[in-house]
C-alpha positions in Angstrom: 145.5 229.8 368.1 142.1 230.8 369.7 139.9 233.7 367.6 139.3 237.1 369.3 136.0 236.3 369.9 136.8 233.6 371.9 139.7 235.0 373.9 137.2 237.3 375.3 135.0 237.0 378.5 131.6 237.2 377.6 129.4 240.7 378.7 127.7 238.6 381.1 130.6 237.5 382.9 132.0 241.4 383.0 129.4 242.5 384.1 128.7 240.2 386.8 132.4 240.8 388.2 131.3 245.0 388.4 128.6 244.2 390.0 130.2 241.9 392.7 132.6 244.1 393.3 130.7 246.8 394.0 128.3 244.7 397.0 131.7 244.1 398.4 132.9 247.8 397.9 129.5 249.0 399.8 129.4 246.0 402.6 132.6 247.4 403.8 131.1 250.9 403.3 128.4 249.4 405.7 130.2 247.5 408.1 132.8 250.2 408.5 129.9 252.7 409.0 128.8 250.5 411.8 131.8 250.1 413.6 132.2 254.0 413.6 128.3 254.2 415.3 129.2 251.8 418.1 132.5 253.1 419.0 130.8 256.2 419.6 127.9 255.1 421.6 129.2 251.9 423.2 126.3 251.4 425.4 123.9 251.8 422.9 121.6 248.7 421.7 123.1 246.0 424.9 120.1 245.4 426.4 121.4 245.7 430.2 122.5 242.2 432.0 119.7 240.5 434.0 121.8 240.2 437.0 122.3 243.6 437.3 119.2 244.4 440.0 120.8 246.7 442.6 119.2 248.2 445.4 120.9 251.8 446.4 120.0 254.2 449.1 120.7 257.7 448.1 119.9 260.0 451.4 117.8 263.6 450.8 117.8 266.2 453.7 115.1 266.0 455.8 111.9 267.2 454.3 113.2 266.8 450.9 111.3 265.2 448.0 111.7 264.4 444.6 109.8 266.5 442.2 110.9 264.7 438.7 113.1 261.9 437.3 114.8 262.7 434.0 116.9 260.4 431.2 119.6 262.3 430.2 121.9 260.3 428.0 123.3 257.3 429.7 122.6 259.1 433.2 119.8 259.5 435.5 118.8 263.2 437.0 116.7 263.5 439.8 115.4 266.9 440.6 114.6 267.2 444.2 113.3 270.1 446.1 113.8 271.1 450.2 111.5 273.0 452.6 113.4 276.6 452.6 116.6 275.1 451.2 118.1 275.2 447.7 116.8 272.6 445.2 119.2 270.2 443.9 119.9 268.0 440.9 121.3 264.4 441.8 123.1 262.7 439.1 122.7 258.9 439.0 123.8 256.2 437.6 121.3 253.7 436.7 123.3 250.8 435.5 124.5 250.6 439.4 122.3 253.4 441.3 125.6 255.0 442.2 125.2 258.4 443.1 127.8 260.6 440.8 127.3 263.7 441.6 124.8 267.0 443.2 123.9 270.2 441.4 122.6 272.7 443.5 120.3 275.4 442.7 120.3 278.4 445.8 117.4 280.8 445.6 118.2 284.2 444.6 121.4 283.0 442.8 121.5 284.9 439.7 123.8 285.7 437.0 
């Protein structure tokens, strides 16, 4: 019949167990953390494809010209202005230039 002492894992050993555990316990934690970031920004961090030059002809009034180009999330917004007409706000996409939508601005419309 063994002695106490040697029925017994050694401190070492227990604590080397503890500690393992824990990594594992905080590289789910990670892993789990990443998952939840790229589910919520699924576009985030892909480099876009190289075959994905496009060319796209998106047509102004006449006399219209673009005053600014802005980023806004994963969406392009081009601010345009007219001669006498209302500005406008076209809403691209720049993965495919597509155009997704206008936001007009008319002069003297308040709130």
């Amino acid at each position: 019949m063994a002695s106490p002492a040697q029925a017994s894992a050694p401190l070492w050993l227990k604590v080397l167990v503890i500690v393992m555990g824990l990594l594992i316990v905080a590289g789910f934690v990670v892993i789990a953390a990443e998952i939840a970031r790229r589910m919520s920004t699924p576009n985030a961090g892909r480099p876009p494809a190289a075959s994905t030059a496009f060319t796209e002809r998106i047509a102004l009034p006449s006399g219209a010209r673009v005053v600014s180009m802005n980023a806004v999330g994963d969406r392009l917004v081009v601010h345009v202005e007219t001669q006498g007409g209302p500005a406008a706000a076209y809403i691209v996409d720049p993965r495919n230039g597509a155009l997704l939508g206008t936001v007009e601005f008319p002069p003297g419309a308040g709130r």
